[in-house]
Kinemage of the C-alpha trace (Angstrom):
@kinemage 1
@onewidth
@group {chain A} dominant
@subgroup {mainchain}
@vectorlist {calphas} color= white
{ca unk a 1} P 178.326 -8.428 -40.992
{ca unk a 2} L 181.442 -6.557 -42.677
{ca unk a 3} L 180.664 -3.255 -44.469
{ca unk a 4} L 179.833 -3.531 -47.805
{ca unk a 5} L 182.423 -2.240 -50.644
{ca unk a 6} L 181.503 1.194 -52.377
{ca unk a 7} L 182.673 1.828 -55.398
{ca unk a 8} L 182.503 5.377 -56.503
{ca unk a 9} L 181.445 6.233 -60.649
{ca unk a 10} L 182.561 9.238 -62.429
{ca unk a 11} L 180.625 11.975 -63.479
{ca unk a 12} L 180.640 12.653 -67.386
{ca unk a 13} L 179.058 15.509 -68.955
{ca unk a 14} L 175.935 16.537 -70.915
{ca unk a 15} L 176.173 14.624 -74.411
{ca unk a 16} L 175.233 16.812 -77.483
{ca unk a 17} L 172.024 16.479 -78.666
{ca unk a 18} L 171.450 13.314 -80.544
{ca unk a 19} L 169.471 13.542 -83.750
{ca unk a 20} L 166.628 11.699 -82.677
{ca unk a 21} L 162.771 12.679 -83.444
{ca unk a 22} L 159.695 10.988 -81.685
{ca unk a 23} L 156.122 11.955 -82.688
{ca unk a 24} L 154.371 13.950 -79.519
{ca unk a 25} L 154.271 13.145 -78.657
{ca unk a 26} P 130.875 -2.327 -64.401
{ca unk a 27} L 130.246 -1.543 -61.201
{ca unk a 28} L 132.321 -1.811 -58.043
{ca unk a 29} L 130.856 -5.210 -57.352
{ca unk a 30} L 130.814 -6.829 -60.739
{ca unk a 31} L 133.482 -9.208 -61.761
{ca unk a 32} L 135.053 -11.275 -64.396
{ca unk a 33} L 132.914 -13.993 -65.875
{ca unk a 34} L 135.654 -16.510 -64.851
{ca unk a 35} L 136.109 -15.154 -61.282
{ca unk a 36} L 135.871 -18.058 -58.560
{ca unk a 37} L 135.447 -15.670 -55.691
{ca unk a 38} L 134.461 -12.485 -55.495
{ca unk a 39} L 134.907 -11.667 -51.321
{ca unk a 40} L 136.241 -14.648 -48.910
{ca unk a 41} L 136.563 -12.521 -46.095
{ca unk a 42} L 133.271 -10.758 -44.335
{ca unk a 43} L 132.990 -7.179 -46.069
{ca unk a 44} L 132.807 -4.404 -43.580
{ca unk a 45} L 131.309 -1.413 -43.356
{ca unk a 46} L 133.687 0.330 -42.410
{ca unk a 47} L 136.407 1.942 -44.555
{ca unk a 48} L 139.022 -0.929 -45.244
{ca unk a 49} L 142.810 -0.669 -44.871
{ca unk a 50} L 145.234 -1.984 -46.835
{ca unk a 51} L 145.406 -4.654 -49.578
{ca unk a 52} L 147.935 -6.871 -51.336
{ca unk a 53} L 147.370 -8.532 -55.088
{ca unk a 54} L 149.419 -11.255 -55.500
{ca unk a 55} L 149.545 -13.055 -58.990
{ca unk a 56} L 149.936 -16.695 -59.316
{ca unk a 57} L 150.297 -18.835 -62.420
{ca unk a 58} L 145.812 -18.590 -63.881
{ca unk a 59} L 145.196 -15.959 -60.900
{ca unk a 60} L 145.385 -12.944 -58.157
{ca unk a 61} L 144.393 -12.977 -54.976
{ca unk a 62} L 144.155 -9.724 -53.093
{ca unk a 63} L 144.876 -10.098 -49.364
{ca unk a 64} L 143.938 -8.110 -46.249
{ca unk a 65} L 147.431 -6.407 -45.708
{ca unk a 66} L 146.804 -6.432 -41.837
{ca unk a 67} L 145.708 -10.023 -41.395
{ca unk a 68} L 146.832 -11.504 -44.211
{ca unk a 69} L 143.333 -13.355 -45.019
{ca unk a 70} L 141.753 -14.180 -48.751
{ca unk a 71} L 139.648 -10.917 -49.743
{ca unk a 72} L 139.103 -12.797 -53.383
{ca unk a 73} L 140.503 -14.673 -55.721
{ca unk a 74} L 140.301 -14.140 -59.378
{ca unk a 75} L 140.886 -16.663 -62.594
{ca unk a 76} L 143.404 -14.206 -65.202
{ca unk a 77} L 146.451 -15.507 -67.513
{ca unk a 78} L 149.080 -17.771 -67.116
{ca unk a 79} L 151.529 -15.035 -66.158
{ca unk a 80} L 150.218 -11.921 -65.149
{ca unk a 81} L 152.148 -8.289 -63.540
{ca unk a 82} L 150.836 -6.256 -61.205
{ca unk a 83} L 151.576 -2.283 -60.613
{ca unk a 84} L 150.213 -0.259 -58.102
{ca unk a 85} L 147.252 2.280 -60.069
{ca unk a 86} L 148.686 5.446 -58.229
{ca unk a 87} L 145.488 6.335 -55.862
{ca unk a 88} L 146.479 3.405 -52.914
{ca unk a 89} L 143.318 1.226 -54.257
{ca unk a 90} L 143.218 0.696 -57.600
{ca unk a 91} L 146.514 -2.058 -59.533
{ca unk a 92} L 147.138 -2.404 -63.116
{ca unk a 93} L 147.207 -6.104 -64.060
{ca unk a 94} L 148.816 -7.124 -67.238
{ca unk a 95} L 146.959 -9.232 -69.864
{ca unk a 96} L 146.747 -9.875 -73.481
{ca unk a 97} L 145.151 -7.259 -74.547
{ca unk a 98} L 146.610 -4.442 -72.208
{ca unk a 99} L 146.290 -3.066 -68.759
{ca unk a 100} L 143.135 -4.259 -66.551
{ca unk a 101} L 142.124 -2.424 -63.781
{ca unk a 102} L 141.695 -4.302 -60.067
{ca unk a 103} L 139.610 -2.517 -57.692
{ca unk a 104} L 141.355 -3.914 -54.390
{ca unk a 105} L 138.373 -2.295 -52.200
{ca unk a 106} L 141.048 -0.268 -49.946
{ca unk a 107} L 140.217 2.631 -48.400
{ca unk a 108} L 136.220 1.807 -49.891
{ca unk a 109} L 133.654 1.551 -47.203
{ca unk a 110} L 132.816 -2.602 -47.187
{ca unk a 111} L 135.794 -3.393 -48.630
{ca unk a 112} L 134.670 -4.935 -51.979
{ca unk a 113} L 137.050 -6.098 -54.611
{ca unk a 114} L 136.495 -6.212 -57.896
{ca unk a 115} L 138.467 -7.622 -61.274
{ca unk a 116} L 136.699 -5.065 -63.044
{ca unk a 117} L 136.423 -5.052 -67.279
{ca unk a 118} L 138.047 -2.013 -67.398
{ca unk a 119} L 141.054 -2.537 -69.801
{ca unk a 120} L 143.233 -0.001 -71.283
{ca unk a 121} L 144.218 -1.636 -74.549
{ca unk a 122} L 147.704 -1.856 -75.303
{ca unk a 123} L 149.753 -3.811 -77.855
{ca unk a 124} L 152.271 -5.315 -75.563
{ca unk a 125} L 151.638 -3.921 -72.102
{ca unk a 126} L 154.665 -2.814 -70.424
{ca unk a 127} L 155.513 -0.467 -67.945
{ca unk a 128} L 153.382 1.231 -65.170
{ca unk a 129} L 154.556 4.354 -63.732
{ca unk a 130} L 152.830 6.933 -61.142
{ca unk a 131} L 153.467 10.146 -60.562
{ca unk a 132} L 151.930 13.549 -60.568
{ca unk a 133} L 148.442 12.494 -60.121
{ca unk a 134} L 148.826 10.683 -63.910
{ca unk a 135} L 149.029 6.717 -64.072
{ca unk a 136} L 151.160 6.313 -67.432
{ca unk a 137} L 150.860 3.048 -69.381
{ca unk a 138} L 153.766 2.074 -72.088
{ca unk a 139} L 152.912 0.088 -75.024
{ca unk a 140} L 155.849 -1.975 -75.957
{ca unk a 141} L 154.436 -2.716 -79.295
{ca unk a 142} L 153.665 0.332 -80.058
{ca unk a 143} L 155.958 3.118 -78.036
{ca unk a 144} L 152.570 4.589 -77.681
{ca unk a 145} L 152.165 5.888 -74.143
{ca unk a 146} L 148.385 6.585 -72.702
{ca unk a 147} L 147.868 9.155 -69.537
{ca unk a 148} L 145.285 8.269 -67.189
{ca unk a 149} L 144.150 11.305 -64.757
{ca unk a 150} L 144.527 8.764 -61.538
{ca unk a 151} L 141.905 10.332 -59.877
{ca unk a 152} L 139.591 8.955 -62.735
{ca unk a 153} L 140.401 5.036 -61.826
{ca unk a 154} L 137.299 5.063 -58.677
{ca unk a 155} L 134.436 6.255 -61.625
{ca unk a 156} L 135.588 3.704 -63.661
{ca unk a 157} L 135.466 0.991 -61.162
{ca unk a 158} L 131.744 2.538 -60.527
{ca unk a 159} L 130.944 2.974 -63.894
{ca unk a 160} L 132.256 0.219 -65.657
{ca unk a 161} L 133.556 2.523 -68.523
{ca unk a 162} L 137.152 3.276 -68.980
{ca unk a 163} L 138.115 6.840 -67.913
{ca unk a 164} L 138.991 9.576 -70.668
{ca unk a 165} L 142.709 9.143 -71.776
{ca unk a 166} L 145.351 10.745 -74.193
{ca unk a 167} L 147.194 9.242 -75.877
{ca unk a 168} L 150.452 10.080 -76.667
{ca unk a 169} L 151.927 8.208 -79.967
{ca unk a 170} L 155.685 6.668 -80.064
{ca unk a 171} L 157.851 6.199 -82.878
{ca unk a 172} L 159.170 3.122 -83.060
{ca unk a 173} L 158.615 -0.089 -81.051
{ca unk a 174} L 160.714 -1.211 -78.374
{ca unk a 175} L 160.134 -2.068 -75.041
{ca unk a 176} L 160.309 1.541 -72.869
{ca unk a 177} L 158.965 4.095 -70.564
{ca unk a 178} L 157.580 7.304 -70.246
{ca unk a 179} L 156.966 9.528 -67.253
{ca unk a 180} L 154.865 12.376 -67.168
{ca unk a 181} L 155.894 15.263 -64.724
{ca unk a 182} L 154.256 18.239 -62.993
{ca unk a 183} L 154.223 20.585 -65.850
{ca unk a 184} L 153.398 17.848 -67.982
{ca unk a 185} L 156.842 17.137 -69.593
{ca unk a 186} L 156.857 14.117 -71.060
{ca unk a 187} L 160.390 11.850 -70.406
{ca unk a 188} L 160.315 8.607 -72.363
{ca unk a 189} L 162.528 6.615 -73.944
{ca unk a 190} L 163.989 5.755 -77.536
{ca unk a 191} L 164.758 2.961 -79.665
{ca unk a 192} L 163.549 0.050 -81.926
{ca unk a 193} L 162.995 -3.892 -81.507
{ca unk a 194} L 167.049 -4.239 -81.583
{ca unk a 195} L 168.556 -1.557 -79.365
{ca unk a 196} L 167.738 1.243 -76.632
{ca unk a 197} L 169.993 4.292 -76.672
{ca unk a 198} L 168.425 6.861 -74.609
{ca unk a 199} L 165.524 9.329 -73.642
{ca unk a 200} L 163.652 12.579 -74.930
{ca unk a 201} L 162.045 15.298 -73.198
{ca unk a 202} L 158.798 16.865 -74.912
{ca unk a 203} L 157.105 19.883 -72.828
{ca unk a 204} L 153.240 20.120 -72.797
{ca unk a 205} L 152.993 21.948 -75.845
{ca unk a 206} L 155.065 18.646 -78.061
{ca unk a 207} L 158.253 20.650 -78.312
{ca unk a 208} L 161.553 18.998 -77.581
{ca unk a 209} L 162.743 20.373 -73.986
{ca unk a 210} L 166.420 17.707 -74.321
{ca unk a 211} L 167.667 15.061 -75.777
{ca unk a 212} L 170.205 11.846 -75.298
{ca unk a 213} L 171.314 9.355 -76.950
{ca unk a 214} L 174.228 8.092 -74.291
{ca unk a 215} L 171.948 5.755 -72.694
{ca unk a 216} L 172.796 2.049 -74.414
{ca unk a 217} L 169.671 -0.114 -73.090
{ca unk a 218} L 168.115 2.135 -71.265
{ca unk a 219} L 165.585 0.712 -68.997
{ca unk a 220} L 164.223 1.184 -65.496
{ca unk a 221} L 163.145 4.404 -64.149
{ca unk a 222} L 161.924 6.538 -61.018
{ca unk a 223} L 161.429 9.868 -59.848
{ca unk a 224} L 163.657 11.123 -56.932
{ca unk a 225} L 163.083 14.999 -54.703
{ca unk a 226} L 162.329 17.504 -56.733
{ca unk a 227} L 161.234 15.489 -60.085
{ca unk a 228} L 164.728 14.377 -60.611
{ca unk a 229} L 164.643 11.763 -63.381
{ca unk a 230} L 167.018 8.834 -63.206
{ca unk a 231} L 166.734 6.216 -65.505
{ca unk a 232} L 168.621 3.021 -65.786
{ca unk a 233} L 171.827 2.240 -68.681
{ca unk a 234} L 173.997 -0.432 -69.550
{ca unk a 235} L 177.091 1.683 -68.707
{ca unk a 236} L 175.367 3.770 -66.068
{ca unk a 237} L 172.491 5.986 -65.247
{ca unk a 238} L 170.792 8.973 -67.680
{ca unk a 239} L 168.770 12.284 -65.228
{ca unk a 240} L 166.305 14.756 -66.292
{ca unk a 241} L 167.130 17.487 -63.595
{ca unk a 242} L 165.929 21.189 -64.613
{ca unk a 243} L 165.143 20.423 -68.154
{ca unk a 244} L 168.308 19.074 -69.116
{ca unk a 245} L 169.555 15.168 -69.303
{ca unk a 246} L 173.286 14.291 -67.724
{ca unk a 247} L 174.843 11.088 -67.654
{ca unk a 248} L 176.516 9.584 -64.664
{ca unk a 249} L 179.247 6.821 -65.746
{ca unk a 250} L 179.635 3.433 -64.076
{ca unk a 251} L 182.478 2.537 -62.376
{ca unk a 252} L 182.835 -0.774 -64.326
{ca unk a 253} L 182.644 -0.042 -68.314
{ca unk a 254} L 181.843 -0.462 -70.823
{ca unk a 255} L 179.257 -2.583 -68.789
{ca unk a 256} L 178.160 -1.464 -65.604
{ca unk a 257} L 174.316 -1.735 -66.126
{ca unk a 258} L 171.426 -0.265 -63.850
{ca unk a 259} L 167.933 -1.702 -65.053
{ca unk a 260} L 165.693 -0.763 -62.140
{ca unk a 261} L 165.250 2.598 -60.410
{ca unk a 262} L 164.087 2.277 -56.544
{ca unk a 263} L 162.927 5.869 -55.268
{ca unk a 264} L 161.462 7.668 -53.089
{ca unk a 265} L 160.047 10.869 -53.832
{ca unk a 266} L 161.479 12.618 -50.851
{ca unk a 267} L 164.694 11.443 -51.041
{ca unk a 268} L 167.342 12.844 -53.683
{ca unk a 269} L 168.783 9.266 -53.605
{ca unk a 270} L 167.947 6.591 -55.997
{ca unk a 271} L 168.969 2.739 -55.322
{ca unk a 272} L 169.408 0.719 -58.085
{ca unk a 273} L 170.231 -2.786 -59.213
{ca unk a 274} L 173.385 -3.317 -60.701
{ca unk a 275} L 174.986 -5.822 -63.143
{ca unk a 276} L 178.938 -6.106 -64.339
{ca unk a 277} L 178.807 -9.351 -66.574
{ca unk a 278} L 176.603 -9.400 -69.368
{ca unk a 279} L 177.149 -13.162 -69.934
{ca unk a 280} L 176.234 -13.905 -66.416
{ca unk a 281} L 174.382 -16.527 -66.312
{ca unk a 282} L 171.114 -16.088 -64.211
{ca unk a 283} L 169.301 -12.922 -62.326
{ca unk a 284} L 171.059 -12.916 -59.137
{ca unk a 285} L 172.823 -9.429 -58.318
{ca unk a 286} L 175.303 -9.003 -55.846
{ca unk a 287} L 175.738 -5.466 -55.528
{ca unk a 288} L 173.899 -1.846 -55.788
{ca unk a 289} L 174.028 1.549 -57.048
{ca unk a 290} L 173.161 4.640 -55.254
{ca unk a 291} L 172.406 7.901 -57.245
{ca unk a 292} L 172.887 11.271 -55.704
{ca unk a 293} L 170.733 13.364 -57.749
{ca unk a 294} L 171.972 16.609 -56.445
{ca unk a 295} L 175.777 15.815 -56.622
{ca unk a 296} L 175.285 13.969 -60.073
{ca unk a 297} L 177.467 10.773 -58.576
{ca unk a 298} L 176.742 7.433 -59.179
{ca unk a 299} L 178.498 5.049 -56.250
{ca unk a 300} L 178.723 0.634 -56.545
{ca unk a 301} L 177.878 -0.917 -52.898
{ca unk a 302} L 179.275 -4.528 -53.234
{ca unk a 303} L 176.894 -6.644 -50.844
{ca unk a 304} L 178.446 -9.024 -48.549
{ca unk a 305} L 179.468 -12.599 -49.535
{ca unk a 306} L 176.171 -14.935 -49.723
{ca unk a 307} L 173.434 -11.875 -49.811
{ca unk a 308} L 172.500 -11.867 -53.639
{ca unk a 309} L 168.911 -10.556 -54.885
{ca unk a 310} L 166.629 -10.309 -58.306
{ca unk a 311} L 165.317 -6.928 -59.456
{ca unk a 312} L 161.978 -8.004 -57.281
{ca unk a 313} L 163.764 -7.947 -54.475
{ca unk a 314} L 164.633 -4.020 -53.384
{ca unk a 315} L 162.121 -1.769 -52.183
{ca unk a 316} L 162.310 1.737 -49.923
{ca unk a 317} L 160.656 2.248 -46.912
{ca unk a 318} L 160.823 3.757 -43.305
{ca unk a 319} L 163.472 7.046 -43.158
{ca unk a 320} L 163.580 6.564 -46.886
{ca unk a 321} L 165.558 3.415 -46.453
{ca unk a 322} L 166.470 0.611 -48.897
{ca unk a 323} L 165.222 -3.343 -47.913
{ca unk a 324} L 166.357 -5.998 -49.303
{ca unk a 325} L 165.190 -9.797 -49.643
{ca unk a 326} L 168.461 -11.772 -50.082
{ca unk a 327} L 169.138 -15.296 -50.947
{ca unk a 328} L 170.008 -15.511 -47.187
{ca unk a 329} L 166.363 -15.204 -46.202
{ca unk a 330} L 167.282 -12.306 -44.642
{ca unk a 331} L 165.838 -8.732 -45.131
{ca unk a 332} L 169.170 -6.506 -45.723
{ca unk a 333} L 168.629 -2.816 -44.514
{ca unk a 334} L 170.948 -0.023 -46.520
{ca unk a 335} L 171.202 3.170 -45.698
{ca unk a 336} L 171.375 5.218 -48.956
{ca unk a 337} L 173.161 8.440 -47.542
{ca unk a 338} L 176.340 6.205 -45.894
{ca unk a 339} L 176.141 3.554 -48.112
{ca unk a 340} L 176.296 1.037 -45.427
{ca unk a 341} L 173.893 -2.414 -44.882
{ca unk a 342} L 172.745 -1.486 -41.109
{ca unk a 343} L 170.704 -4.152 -40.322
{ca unk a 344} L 169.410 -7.320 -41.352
{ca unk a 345} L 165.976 -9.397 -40.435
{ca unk a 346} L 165.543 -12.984 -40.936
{ca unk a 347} L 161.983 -13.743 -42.972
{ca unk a 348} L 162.255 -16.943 -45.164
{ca unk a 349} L 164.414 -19.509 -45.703
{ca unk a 350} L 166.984 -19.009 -47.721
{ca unk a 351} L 166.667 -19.770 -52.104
{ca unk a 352} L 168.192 -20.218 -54.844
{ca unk a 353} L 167.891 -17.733 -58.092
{ca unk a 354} L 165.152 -18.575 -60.438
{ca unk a 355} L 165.713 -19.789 -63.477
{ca unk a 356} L 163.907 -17.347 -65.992
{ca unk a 357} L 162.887 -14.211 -64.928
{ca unk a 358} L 159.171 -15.200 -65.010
{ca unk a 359} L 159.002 -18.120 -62.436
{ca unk a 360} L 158.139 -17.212 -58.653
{ca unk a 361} L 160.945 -16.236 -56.506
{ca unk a 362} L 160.777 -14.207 -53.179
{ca unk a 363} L 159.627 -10.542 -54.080
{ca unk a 364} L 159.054 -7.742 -51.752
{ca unk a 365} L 156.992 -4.680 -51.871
{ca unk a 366} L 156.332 -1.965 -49.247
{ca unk a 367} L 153.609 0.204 -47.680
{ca unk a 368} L 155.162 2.719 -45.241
{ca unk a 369} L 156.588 0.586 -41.893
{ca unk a 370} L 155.097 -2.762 -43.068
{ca unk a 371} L 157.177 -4.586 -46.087
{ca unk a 372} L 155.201 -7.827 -47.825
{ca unk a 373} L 157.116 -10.874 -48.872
{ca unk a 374} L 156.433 -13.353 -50.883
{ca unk a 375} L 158.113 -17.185 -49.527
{ca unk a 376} L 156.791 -19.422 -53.285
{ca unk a 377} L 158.999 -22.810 -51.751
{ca unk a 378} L 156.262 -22.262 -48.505
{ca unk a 379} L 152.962 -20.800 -50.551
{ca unk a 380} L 152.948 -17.988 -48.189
{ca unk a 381} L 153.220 -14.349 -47.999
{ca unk a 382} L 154.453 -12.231 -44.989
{ca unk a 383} L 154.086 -9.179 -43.548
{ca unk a 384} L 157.110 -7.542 -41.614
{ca unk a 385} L 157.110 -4.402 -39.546
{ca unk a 386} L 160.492 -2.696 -41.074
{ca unk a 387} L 161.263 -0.933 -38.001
{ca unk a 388} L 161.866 -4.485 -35.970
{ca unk a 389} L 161.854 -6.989 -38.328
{ca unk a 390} L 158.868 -8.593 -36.919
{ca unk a 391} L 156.734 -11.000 -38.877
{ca unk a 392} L 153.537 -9.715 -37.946
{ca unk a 393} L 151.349 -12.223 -40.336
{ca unk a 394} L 151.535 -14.548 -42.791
{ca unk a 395} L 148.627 -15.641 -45.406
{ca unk a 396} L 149.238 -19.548 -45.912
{ca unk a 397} L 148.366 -20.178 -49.495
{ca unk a 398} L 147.861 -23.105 -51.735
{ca unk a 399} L 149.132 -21.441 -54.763
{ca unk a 400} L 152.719 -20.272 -55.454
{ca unk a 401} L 153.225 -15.649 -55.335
{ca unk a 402} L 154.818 -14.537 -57.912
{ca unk a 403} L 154.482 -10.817 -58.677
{ca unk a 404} L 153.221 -8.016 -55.589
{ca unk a 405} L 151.191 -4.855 -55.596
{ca unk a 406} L 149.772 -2.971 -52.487
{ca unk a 407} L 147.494 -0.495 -52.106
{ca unk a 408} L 147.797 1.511 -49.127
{ca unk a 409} L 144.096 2.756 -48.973
C-alpha cells in the first residue's frame, strides 16, 4: 500500500468578535406497546457485558457485543439514529417527537433490555454529544439544547420518569450543536434555516466567554485532551482551547470542508472527514484531516486509490488510533501522529456508496480493542478485534443495519 498524501493547512488567526447574540443560554423491564421481543437471548444473572443497537428500517435490535446473538428486538420508525447515552448502557434513539431512551441492559445484573418511554421531547432531534458526565441533546427546530446529568439515565430506566433537565434556549433554528464542558461552558453553534457561520461560548453564569463567526457551515464536533474543542467548517476547522476560539484554514479554499469530528479524549489529535467539491455528487470521501490541537495545524491525508468511506465509516480505537471501513472491504488503520495508513484488515466485501445519506451502508463503531461493522448487502454485523484484524463474530440477521451504538457496560 503506498503512503498516503498529506497535505498541510495554514494556520489563520483569531477572528474579531462577530456581533452575534444567543439567549443563555417505566421500569427496567417494561417496553414499548409495539415491541415484538423483549429478551431473545437467556438473561443472566450475572452482570452483562457489552451491547450493540443496531437500527433497521421499523426497528433496533440490541446485540450481545461478545457473541453477537439477538438480546431484543424492538418495532420504532422508519428511520431511526442511535447515539451512545454517555454511561456505557443507556443510547439515545431518534424519533418524532425527540430523543428516546434504550436501556441496552449492559453492565445490569440479568441483562434486561428495555425500549423504555422515556423521551426527551425535542422539535427536530439532532445531535447527541457526551462529555463531562452531561448527555446534551440539540433541537434542530428549536436551537434549544437540554442537559441531562448522565448519571440520571439508570433512575429513569427504573422509574419510568424522565430525569430532571435544563434547558438551555437557542436563538434561531438551524440544525447545530452544543457541548457542555467541565466548568459548564456552554460551546454551541449559530445560525438560521439558510446558513451556519460559527460558534459561541457562554460560561455557567450566561455570559459570553468568545465568539466566531469564521465558521461557514459549521457542523460536526468532538472534544480532544484537555477539553480542546474542534468543530467542523466548510473551509476548515473552528477550536475552543483556553476560552478563546481560533480557526485553522484548509488547504483547499474556499472549500475544504470538515463535517465530522472523530476524537478521543486522550489524544490532542482530532480525525476528520474531509470534502473538496461541493458539487460532488454522492457521500464517498477520499481523504482525511488531522487536527493538532496543541500546534493549531490542520493537515489533508489523501487515502490511497480505491479506499473511499462515508462519515459512518471512521472511528478511534486501540493507541488512540483511527479505523476505517473502506469501499475496499477493508478496515484502513491511520496513525494520527505520522499521518500514515499502517495497516489494513479485510472484513466485508467490498460496496458501492449509498445513494442518500439515509440508506444502509457499512458503518463502524468501536468499544476499546473490539470495532463493530455493519455488512447491509449480507444482513450481518461483525465484530473485529482491532489489534489483529480478526473477525471474532458475526450476528446473521434478516434485516438490513443501518445506524450503530455500543455500550460498553
Amino acid at each position: 500500500m503506498r503512503t498516503p498524501l498529506i497535505r498541510r493547512g495554514g494556520l489563520a488567526a483569531l477572528s474579531s468578535a462577530a456581533l452575534l447574540t444567543l439567549a443563555a443560554c417505566s421500569g427496567a423491564d417494561d417496553t414499548r406497546a409495539d415491541t415484538r421481543t423483549d429478551t431473545r437471548a437467556a438473561v443472566r444473572d450475572e452482570p452483562a457485558g457489552s451491547r450493540v443497537a443496531v437500527s433497521y428500517e421499523g426497528g433496533v435490535l440490541v446485540l450481545d457485543g461478545t457473541t453477537m446473538e439477538v438480546v431484543a428486538d424492538y418495532d420504532s420508525e422508519e428511520f431511526t439514529r442511535l447515539n451512545g447515552a454517555g454511561d456505557d448502557r443507556h443510547v439515545m434513539v431518534t424519533v418524532a417527537d425527540g430523543f428516546q431512551l434504550l436501556d441496552t441492559g449492559a453492565g445490569t445484573s440479568g441483562g434486561r433490555a428495555a425500549l423504555t418511554d422515556v423521551v426527551f421531547e425535542a422539535e427536530l432531534p439532532g445531535h447527541v454529544v457526551t462529555h463531562a458526565d452531561k448527555t446534551v441533546l440539540y433541537a434542530d427546530g428549536t436551537s434549544d439544547t437540554t442537559v441531562v446529568q448522565t448519571a440520571d439515565l439508570a433512575e429513569a430506566s427504573a422509574t419510568g420518569a424522565a430525569p430532571a433537565s435544563e434547558t438551555i434556549p437557542g436563538t434561531e433554528a438551524h440544525h447545530g450543536v452544543s457541548i457542555v464542558l467541565e466548568d459548564g461552558t456552554l460551546v454551541t453553534t449559530v445560525g438560521d434555516v439558510d446558513t451556519r457561520t460559527g460558534a459561541v461560548a457562554r460560561g455557567a453564569d450566561g455570559e459570553v466567554v468568545a465568539e466566531d463567526d469564521t465558521c461557514p457551515g459549521v457542523h460536526g464536533e468532538g472534544t480532544a485532551a484537555g477539553e480542546a474543542v474542534v468543530l467542523g467548517c466548510e473551509d476548515g476547522a473552528l477550536l475552543f482551547v483556553d476560552g478563546a476560539f481560533d480557526k485553522l484554514q484548509a488547504p483547499d479554499q474556499p472549500y475544504g470542508r470538515m463535517g465530522n469530528a472523530y476524537v478521543s479524549e486522550t489524544s490532542p489529535l482530532v480525525v476528520g472527514d474531509y470534502k473538496t467539491d461541493p458539487d460532488a455528487e454522492g457521500y464517498l470521501l477520499d481523504a482525511l484531516t488531522v487536527v493538532d490541537t496543541e500546534a493549531r495545524t490542520l493537515d489533508v491525508v489523501d487515502l490511497p486509490e480505491g479506499v473511499e468511506y462515508t462519515y459512518r465509516g471512521v472511528g478511534r480505537g486501540p493507541d488512540d488510533l483511527a479505523y476505517v471501513i473502506a469501499t475496499d472491504g477493508a478496515l484502513h488503520v491511520l496513525d494520527p501522529e505520522t499521518r500514515e495508513l499502517v495497516d489494513a484488515f479485510p472484513v466485508i466485501e467490498a460496496w458501492e456508496g449509498p445513494t442518500e445519506w439515509q440508506d444502509p451502508h457499512p458503518s463502524l463503531k468501536i468499544d476499546g480493542d473490539v470495532g463493530y461493522v455493519t455488512d447491509p448487502a449480507a444482513q450481518a454485523v461483525h465484530a473485529v478485534d482491532l489489534t489483529t484484524g480478526e473477525v471474532t463474530a458475526t450476528a446473521d440477521l434478516d434485516v438490513d443495519p443501518n445506524e450503530l451504538a455500543v455500550a460498553a457496560g
